[in-house]
N, C-alpha and C positions, 0 to 999 in steps of 0.2 A: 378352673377349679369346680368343682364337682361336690353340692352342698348335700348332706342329711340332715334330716331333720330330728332335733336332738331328745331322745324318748326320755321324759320321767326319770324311769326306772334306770334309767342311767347313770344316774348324776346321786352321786351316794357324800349324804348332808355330812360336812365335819372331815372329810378326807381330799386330798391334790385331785383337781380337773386334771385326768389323762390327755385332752388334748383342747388345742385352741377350741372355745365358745367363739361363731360369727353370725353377726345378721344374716339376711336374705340377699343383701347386697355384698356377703364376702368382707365386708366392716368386722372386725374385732371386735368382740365383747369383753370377753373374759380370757386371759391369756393360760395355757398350760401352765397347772400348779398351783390357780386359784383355790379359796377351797371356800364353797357354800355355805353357811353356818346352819341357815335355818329353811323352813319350809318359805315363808315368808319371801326369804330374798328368792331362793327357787321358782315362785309363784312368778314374784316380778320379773327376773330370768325369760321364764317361758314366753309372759304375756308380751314380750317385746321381739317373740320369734327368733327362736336359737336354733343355731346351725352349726354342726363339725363339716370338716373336710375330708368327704369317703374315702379317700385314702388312707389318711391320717387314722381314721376310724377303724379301716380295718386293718392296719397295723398294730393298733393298740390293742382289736379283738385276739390278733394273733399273739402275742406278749402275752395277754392273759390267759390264752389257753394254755401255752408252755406253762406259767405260773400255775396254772391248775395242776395240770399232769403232775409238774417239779412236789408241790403243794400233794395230790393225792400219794405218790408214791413215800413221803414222805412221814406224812398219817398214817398210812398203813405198816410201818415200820414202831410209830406211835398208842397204834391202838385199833382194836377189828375196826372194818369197813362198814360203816352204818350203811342201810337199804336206798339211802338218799344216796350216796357216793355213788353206789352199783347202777342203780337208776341212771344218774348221769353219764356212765361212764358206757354204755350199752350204746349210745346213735355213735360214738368213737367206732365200736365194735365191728356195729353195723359196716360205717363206712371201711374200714379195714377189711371186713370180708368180703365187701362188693371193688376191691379198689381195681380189681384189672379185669373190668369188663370192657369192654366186650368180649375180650380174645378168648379169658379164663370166668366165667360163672362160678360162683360160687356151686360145690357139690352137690349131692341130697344130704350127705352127712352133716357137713357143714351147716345148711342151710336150719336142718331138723335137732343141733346142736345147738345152736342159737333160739329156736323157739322154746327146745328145753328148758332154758335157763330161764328166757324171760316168763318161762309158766310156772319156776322157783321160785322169782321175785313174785309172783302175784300172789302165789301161796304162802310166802312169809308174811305177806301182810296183802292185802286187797283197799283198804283203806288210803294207804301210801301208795300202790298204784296208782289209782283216780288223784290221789294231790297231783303227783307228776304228770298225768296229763291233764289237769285244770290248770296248773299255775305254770305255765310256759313263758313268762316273761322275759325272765333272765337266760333262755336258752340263744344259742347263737344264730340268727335266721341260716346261715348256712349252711347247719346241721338239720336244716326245716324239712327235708326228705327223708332221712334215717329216722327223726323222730315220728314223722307222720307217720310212716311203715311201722313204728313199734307201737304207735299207741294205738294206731288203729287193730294190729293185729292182736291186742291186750285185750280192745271191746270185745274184736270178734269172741275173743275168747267167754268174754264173761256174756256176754250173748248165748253164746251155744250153751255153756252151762246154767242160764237161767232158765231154755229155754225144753233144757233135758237132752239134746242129743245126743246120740250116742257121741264115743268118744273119739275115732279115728273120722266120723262128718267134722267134727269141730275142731280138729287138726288139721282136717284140710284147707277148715278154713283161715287158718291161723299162719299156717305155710302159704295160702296167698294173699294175704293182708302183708306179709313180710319181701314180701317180691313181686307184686305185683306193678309195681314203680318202676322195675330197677331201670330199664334204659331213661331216665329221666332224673335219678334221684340229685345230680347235679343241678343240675336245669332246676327241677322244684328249687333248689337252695338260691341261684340266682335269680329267680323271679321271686322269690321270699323277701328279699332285698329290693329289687329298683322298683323305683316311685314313680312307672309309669306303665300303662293297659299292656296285656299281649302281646307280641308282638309276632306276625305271620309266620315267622318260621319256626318260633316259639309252638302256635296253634300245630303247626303240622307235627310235629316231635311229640305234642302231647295226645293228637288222635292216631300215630303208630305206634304209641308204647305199649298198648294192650296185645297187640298181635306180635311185638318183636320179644317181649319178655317169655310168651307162651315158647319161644320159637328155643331163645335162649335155655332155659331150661329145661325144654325137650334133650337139646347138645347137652346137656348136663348131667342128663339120665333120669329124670322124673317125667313120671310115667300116671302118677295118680291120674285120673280122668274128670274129678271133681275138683282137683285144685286149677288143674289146666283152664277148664271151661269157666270157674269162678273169674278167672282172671282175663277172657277174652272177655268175657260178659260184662264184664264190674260196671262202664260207664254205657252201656246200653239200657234202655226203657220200653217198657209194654207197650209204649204208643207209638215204636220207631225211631222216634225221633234222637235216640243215644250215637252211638260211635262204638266201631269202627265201620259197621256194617247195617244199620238202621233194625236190627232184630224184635221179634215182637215177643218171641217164646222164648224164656230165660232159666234158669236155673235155680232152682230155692237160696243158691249159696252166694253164685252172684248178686244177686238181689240184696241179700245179708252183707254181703262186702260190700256194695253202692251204698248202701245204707250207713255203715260204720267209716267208709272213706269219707262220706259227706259229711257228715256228723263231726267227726274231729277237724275235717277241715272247716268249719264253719265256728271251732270255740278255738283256733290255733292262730298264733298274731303273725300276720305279714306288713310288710310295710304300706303297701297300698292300700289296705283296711284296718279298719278297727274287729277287735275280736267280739262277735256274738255272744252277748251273753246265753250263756246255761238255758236259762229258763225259754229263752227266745229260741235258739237252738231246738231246744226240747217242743216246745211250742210247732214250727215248722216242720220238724220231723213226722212229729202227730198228724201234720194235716195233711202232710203229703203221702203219707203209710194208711192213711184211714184208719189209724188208729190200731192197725195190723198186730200181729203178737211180735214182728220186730220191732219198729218203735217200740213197742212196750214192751222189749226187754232193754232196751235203752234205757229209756224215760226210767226205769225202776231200778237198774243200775247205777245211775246217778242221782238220783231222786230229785226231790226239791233244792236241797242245799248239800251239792254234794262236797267228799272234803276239799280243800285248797279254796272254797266259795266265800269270801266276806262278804260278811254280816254284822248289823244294825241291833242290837238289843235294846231291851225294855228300857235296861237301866242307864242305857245311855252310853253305854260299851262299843266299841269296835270289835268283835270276834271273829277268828278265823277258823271255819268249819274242820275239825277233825275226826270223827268217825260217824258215820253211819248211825242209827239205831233201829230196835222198830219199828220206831214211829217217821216216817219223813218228815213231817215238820220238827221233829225235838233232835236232833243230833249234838253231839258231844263237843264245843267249841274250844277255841285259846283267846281267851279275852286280851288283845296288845292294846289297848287303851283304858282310861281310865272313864268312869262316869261324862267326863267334859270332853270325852275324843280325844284327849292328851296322850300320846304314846308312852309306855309304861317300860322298864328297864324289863321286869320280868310278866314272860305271859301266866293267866291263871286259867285253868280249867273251868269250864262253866255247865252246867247241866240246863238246858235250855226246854226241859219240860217242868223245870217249877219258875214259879210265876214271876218273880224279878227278873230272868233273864230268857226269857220267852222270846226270839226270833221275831223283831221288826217286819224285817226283807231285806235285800241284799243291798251292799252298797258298788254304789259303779265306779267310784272314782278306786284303785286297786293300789296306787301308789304306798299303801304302809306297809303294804302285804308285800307286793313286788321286790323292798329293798331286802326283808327277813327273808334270812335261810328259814328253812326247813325244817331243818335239826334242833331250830328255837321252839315251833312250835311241838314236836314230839318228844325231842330229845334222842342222844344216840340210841338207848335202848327201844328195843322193839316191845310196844304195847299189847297185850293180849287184844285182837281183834273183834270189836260188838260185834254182835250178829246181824248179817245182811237183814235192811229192809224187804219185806214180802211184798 
């Protein structure tokens, strides 16, 4: 038997455990269909090392997918598709238009339909963008390659438009932020999953993926020059020392795509790390960009406390960051606790540039935020957009 170790955000207070809780030893804790009452016994739970059995685990991931889909199709029958639903439902997409590779690639049509859409979603709202790639907890690690291709291709995007480009450069870069994985994006989802280093043949498949994708897509009929070369380049560096070829002279867009791959992969949870926070993230990007005008279309993209970021208030609040403002320190929050950190039935809106509710700093433990949908903090309606921080 083959142990996971059993995340937080899994274990949702007051509803039937989906599958046996066991020690480290394979010992029985807690049997299918307990049900957790409070944080408290949770606490005690973890601190005595809980463990599912990865099969069992991914059995019940799969159950809950169908339940979703069963669930989405069903709501939409119900009432329009909130932005949160489509968001989710886009790494399914993804995987569906990459499903018979190698034989069949996906088109340029197809490929350049898919970015369309996901540059709809950022337009309908830009704010719920960035929630959806800050708060990845509850996404499935096996989806960890289709999501990473979208999210990263969303920054590219808000990159090139921070940064002015024209419009068909920031396209290019968008269509290879979306494919620049592909022979791997399986592989990403299983190494997203096991709890243990690289593994050799693993390494080799990840330093041919940049030249078999370029090759792929060539057979596919794209032909752009700066998306191709963005994508041989992406994990090479000015000092050689990159892959696949040690190159020293690079492309302004590859560089731009290294930058946005790394970046999301360092705030995205796998199971062999913990996820980076934001600001630390942001932090190491700055130092290794020199401070470049890419970091700092990054860094200003997500600012200080970008949304889906919890946060500490004055008043003693728990808040979860939802829009942007002028100011990066003051953005618009959902306060889900009370003064005493007590989780609250309904969240409240909080203005966090007047003075009782002024932004502490972040908090690192994620778990209240992690169990809440989405929908709790916005609501299904789409909110008028604050205006991007300068």
């Amino acid at each position: 038997m083959k142990l996971l170790r059993l995340p937080r955000s899994k274990v949702r207070l007051g509803e039937p455990l989906p599958w046996n809780v066991r020690d480290e030893g394979s010992r029985l804790l807690l049997s299918r269909g307990h049900i957790v009452e409070t944080e408290e016994q949770l606490d005690a739970l973890l601190s005595r090392g809980a463990f599912v059995d990865i099969e069992e685990a991914r059995a019940v991931a799969h159950q809950e997918e169908q339940a979703d889909r069963e669930r989405l199709s069903l709501s939409a029958l119900q009432r329009p598709e909130n932005l949160f639903s489509l968001w989710d439902q886009s790494a399914g997409q993804m995987e569906k238009l990459m499903a018979r590779l190698p034989e069949l690639p996906p088109s340029l049509d197809q490929i350049t339909d898919l970015a369309d859409r996901l540059i709809d979603l950022v337009d309908q709202d830009v704010d719920m963008a960035l929630y959806h790639m800050v708060r990845q907890e509850s996404a499935h690690l096996y989806y960890y390659g289709y999501n990473h291709a979208i999210h990263t291709a969303v920054l590219c995007l808000l990159m090139g438009r921070r940064l002015q480009w024209p419009l068909p450069k920031t396209l290019s870069l968008v269509h290879a932020a979306l494919t620049m994985n592909m022979p791997i994006l399986q592989l990403q989802g299983a190494m997203a999953e096991q709890d243990e280093p690289m593994r050799e043949s693993q390494r080799a498949q990840i330093h041919a993926h940049p030249e078999l994708a370029v090759q792929w897509l060539a057979q596919a009929g794209v032909t752009d020059p700066d998306w191709l070369t963005a994508i041989a380049q992406h994990h090479e560096h000015a000092d050689g020392k990159g892959y696949p070829r040690g190159l020293t002279e690079l492309t302004e867009l590859a560089v731009a795509l290294r930058v946005a791959d790394v970046f999301m992969s360092k705030i995205s949870p796998r199971k062999l790390r913990a996820v980076l926070p934001i600001q630390e993230a942001a932090r190491q990007l700055f130092h290794e960009d020199h401070g470049g005008p890419l970091s700092s279309a990054v860094i200003k993209e997500f600012g200080l406390y970008p949304p889906g970021e919890l946060v500490k208030l004055q008043s003693g609040e728990i808040a979860v960051v939802m829009r942007r403002t002028d100011s990066v320190k003051c953005p618009l929050v959902a306060s889900i606790t009370d003064d005493h950190g007590r989780p609250t039935v309904h969240t409240v809106q909080r203005d966090t540039s007047q003075a009782p509710y002024t932004i502490v700093g972040p908090v690192a433990d994620k778990a209240l935020v992690a169990r809440m949908p989405p929908e709790r903090i916005y609501g299904y309606q789409r909110l008028t957009p604050a205006s991007p921080q300068a």
